[in-house]
C-alpha positions as CSV (number, residue, x, y, z in Angstrom):
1,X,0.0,0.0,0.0
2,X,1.4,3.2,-1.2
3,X,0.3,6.7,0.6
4,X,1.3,10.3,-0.2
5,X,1.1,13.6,1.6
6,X,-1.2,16.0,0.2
7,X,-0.9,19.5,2.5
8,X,-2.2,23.1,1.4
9,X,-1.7,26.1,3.2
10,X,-5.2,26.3,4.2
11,X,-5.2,22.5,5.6
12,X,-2.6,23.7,8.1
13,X,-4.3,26.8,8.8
14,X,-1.8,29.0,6.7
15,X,-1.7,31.6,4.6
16,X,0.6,32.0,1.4
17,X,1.6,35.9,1.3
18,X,3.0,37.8,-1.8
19,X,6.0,40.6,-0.3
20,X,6.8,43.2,-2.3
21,X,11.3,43.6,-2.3
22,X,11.2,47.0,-1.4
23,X,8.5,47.1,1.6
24,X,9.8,43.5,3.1
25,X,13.1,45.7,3.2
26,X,11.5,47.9,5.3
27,X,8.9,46.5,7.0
28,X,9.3,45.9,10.9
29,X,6.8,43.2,12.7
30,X,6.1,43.6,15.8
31,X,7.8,41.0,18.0
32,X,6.4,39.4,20.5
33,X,6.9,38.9,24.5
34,X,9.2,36.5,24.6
35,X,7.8,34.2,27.8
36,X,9.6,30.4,28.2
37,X,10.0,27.9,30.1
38,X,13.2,26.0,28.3
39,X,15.5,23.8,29.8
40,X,19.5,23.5,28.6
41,X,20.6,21.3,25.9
42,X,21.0,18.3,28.3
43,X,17.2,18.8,29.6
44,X,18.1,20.9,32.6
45,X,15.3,23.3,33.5
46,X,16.0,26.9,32.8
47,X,13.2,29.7,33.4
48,X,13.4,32.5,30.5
49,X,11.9,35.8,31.4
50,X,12.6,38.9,29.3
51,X,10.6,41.1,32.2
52,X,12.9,43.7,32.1
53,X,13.4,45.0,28.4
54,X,14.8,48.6,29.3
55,X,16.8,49.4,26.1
56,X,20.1,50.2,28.6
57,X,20.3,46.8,30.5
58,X,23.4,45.8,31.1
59,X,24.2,42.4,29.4
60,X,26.4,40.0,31.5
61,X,29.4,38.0,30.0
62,X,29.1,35.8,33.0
63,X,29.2,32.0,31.6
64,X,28.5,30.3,35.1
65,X,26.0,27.6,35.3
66,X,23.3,26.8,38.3
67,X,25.1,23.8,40.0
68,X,28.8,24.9,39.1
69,X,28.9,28.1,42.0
70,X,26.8,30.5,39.8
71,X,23.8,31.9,42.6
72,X,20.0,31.8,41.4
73,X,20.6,35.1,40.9
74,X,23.2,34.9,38.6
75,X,21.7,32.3,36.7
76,X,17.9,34.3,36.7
77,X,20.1,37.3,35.2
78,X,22.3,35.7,32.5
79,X,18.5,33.8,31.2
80,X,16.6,37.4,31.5
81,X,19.8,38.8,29.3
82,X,19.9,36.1,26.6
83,X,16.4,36.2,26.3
84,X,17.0,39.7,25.7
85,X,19.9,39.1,23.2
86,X,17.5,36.9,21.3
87,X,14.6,39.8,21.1
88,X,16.8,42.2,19.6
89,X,18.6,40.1,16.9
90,X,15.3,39.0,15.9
91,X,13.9,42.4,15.6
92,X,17.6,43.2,13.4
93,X,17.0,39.8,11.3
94,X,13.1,39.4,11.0
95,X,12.6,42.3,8.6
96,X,15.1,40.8,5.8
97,X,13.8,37.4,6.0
98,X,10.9,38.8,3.9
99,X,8.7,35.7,5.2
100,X,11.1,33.5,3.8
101,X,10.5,30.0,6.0
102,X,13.8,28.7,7.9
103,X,14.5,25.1,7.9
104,X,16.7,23.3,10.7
105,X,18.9,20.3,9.2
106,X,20.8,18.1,12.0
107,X,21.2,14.7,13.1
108,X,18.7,13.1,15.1
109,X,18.5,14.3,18.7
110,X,20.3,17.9,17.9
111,X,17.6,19.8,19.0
112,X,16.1,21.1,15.8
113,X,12.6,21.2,17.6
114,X,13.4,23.0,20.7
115,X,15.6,25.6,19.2
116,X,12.9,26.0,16.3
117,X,10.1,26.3,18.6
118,X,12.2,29.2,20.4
119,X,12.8,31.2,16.7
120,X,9.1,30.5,15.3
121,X,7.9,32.5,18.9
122,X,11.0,35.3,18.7
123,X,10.2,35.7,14.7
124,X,6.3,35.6,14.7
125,X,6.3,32.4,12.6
126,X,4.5,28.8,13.2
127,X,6.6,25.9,13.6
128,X,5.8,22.4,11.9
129,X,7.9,19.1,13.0
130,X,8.2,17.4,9.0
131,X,8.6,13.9,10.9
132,X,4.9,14.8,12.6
133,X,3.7,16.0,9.7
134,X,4.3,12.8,8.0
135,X,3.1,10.6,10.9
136,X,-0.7,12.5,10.6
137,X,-0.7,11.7,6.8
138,X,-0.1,8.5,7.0
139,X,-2.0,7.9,10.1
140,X,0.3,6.2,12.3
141,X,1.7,7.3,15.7
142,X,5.4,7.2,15.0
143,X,8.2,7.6,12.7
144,X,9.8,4.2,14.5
145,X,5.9,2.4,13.5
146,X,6.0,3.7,9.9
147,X,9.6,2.3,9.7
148,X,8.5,-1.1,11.0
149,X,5.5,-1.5,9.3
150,X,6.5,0.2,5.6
151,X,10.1,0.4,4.9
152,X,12.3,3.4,5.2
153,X,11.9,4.6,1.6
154,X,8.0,4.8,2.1
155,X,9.1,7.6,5.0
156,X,11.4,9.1,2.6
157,X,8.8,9.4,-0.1
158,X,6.2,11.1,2.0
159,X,8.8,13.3,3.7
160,X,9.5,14.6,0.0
161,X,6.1,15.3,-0.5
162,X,5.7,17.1,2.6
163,X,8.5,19.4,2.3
164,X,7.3,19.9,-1.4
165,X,4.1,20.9,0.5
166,X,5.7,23.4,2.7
167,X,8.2,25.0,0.9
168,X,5.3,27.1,-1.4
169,X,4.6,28.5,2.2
170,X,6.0,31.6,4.0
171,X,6.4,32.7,7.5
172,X,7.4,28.8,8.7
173,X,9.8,27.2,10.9
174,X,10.5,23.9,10.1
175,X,12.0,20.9,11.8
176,X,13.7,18.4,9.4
177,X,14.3,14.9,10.2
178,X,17.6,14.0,10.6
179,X,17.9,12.2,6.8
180,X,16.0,14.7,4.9
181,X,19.1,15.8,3.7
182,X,20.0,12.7,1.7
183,X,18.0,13.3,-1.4
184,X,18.9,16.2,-3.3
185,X,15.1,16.7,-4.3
186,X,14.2,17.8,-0.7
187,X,17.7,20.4,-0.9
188,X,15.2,22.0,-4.1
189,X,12.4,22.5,-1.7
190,X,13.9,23.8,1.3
191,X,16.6,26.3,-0.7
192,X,13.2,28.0,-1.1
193,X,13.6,29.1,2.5
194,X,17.5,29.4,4.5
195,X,18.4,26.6,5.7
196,X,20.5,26.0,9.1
197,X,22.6,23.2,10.5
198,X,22.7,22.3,13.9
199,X,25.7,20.8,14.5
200,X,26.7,19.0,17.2
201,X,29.2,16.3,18.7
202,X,28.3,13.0,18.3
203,X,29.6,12.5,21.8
204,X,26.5,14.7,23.6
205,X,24.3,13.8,20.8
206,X,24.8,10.1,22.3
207,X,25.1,10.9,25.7
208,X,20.9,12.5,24.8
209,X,19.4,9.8,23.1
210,X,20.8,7.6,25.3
211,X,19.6,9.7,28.2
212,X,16.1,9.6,26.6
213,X,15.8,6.4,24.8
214,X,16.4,5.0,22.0
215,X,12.8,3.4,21.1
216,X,12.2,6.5,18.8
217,X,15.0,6.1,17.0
218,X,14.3,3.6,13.9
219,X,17.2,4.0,12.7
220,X,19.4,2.4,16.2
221,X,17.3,-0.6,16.3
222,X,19.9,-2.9,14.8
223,X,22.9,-1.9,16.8
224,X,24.1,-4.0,19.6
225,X,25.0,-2.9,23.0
226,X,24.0,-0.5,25.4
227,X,22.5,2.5,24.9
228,X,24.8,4.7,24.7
229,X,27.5,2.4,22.6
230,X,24.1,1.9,20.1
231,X,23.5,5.6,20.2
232,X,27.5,6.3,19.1
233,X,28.4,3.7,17.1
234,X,25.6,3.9,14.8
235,X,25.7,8.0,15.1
236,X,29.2,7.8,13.8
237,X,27.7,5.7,10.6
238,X,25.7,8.6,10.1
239,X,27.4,10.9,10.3
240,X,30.1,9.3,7.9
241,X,27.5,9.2,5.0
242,X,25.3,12.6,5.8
243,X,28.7,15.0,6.4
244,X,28.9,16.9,3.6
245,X,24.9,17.3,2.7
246,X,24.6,18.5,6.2
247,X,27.0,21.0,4.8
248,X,24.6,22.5,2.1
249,X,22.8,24.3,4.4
250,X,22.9,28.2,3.9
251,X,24.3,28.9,7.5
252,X,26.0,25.9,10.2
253,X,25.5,26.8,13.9
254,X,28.3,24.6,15.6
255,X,27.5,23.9,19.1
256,X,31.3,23.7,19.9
257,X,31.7,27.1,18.9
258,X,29.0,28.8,21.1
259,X,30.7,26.6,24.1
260,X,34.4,28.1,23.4
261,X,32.4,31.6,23.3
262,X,30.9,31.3,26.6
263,X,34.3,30.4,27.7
264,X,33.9,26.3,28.4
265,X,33.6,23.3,26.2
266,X,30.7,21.2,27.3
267,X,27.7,22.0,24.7
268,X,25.3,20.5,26.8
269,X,25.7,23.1,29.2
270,X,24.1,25.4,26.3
271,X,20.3,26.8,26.7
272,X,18.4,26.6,23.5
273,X,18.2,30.3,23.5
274,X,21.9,30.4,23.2
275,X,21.7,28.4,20.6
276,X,18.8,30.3,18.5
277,X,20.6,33.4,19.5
278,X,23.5,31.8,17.2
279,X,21.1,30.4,14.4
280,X,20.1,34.3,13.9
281,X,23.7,35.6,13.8
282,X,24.6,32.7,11.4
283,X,21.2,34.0,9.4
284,X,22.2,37.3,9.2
285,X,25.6,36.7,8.2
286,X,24.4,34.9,5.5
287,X,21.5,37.8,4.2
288,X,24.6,39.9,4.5
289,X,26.7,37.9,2.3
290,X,24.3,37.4,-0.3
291,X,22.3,40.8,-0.4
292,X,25.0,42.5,-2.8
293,X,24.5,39.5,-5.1
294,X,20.4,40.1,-5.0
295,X,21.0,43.8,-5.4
296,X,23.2,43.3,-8.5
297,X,20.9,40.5,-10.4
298,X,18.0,43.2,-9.5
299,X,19.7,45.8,-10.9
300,X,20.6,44.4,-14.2
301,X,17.0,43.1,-14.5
């Protein structure tokens, strides 16, 4: 039995918009108060607040954590000033994205829906999960069932269709499954947005899913051992074979780079809003890159 995804933007409650250059240029959108409850990268519970949004607050450089010396205090202030951080570069980036949707690319448990729930609230946008959106159309609870009872290249088929789906849509947020990047086809649908790559280690990426579970994960199933060695080994495998189409992606937010930042180098110390903070610095570095290119095609018609 064979089934394809057939979404609109009205059956997901979404509507297509038409920008015109100039005015999307121009154009600022109202952000709104960012409120979360988020927990670090490593599922530690963080509280985000940005209750004080005085244009003059001080932001701290402190990198101490709760649980290595830092006070509540401390740790209250640093989340209030990267939720901060995040507000204002959105408010700098969400005005050149022109509605142009964002996809997250990663390997599996790299946090693509967290950190894309985070920028869908900050930019305005609604935020789909690809992998869920595939699950509803075929009418079957998990990715790990559809696996199981179809065969991997069913998934891929109906992934396909659903980023074909999406990507005549605007104003999006989308979380990719972690092999969406392995046929090119699905690179031609989400180039219509920007795409980002969350990259991670494949050392905390194990230490997660083993943390977690693996039962989610289809694609671990056939590798002995314990979680963890399960988790790495066939991670590793991965990783081998989906390197350089990771590497497509408009803009690569490295998780090891944030940590040498912040002055330390565990990522899974990071908060999610760290981490969106970087996707948006990575986006408008590459708007910056390729707006002189843009302006010169539009110029010579």
């Amino acid at each position: 039995m064979e089934v394809t995804v057939g979404l609109s933007s009205r059956s997901i409650g979404l509507q297509r918009r038409d920008w015109d250059f100039s005015r999307c240029l121009v154009e600022r959108k109202r952000i709104p108060a960012l409120s979360l409850s988020v927990r670090s990268w490593n599922g530690a519970p963080i509280r985000m607040n940005n209750a004080y949004t005085h244009p003059k607050h001080k932001v701290s450089c402190s990198t101490k954590r709760a649980g290595a010396g830092a006070s509540g205090s401390e740790d209250f202030h640093n989340s209030v000033d990267e939720a901060l951080i995040l507000k204002r570069k959105s408010e700098d980036v969400g005005p050149y994205l022109c509605g142009r949707c964002i996809y997250l690319v990663g390997m599996m448990g790299s946090g693509k829906t967290t950190v894309g729930k985070i920028l869908s609230e900050v930019l305005g946008y609604s935020f789909f999960d690809s992998d869920k959106l595939v699950e509803q159309a075929v009418g079957m609870s998990s990715v790990a069932q559809i696996f199981k009872e179809h065969s991997e290249a069913f998934f891929r088929d109906n992934e396909s269709e659903v980023l074909k789906d999406l990507s005549s849509m605007r104003r999006l947020v989308v979380a990719t499954g972690g092999g969406a990047v392995i046929r090119p086809i699905n690179w031609r649908y989400m180039k219509q947005g920007i795409t980002v790559w969350l990259d991670v280690p494949l050392e905390a990426l194990a230490k997660r899913i083993a943390a977690v579970g693996t039962d989610s994960r289809p694609l671990l199933h056939e590798e002995p051992g314990d979680p963890y060695t399960k988790a790495f080994t066939r991670l590793t495998t991965l990783a081998e074979q989906r390197g350089e189409a990771y590497a497509n992606a408009d803009a690569r937010v490295c998780l090891e780079m944030i940590a040498s930042k912040q002055g330390h180098s565990d990522v899974c110390t990071l908060t999610p809003i760290a981490i969106a903070i970087e996707a948006l610095v990575k986006i408008e570095a590459f708007l910056n890159e390729k707006a002189p290119i843009t302006k010169r095609a539009f110029l010579q018609g």
